[in-house]
N, C-alpha and C positions, 0 to 999 in steps of 0.2 A: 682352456689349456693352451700353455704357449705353444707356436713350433718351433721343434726342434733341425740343427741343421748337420747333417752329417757329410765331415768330407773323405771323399773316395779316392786314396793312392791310384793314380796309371802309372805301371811299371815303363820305367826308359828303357831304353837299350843304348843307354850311352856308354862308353868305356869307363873303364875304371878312373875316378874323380880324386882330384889330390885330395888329403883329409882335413884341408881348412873349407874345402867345399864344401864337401860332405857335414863336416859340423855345421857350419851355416845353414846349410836347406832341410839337418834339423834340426837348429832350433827355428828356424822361418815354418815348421812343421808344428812345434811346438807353441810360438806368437800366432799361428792362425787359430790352432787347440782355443788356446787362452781366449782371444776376441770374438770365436764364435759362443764360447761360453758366457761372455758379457754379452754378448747381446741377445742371447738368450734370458739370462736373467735380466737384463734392461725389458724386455717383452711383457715377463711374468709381473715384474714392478709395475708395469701401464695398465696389466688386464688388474692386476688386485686396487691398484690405487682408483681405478674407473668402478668397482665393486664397491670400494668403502664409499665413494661419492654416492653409489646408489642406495647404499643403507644408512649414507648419514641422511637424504633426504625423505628416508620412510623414519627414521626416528624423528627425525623434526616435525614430519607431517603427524606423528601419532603425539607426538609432547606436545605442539602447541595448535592441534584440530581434534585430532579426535576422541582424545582423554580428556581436554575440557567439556567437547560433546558429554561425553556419557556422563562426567559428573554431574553434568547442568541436568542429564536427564535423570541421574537418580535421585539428586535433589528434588525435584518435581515431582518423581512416584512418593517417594517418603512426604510431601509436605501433600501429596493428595488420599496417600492412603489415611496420614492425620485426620486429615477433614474430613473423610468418609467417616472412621470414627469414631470422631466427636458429635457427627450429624445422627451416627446411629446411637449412640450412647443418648443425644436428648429424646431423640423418635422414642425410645424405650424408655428412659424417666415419664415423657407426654404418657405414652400408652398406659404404664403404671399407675398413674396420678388418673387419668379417666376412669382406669377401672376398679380403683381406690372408690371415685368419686359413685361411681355406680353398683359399690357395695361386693363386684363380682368377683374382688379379687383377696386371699387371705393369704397373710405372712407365711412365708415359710421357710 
C-alpha cells in the first residue's frame, strides 16, 4: 500500500489579505492538492511495477523450469508404466504357454 500524505491548514492570524492574495494561496493550496496526489500515485506505479517484475519472474521460472520438469517427468511415468505392461502382458502369455505345455490349463 502506498502512503498516503496529508496536509494540515494552521490557521494565521494575519489581517485581512487583498483578494489577488488570497486567490493565490488558493490555488498554491490547490497545486500542492494536485502534486501530493502525483506523487502518490508515482508511489503506487513503483510498488505495482516492482510486483509485475516479481510475477513476470515466477512465470518465466514455471514456462521455462518447471513445466518442462514435469512434462519430462510425465513422459517417463507413461513410457515406464508401457514397459511395465508390456513385461507383464509376455510374463502371462510365458505363464499361459507353460501351463498349456503341462496340460494344466483349459480354455475358457
Amino acid at each position: 500500500m502506498a502512503p498516503s500524505i496529508e496536509v494540515v491548514e494552521t490557521p494565521s492570524h494575519t489581517p485581512a489579505l487583498p483578494l489577488e492574495v488570497s486567490d493565490i494561496q488558493l490555488k498554491r493550496k490547490e497545486f500542492i492538492e494536485v502534486v501530493i496526489a502525483l506523487a502518490e500515485y508515482e508511489k503506487e506505479l513503483m510498488l505495482l511495477g516492482a510486483e509485475i517484475r516479481r510475477v513476470k519472474r515466477i512465470v518465466v521460472m514455471l514456462e521455462k523450469v518447471l513445466i518442462p520438469r514435469l512434462l519430462n517427468t510425465i513422459r517417463y511415468l507413461l513410457m515406464k508404466f508401457d514397459e511395465m505392461e508390456r513385461e507383464e502382458r509376455i510374463r502371462s502369455m510365458k505363464i499361459k504357454a507353460l501351463l498349456l505345455q503341462r496340460g494344466g490349463f483349459s480354455h475358457g
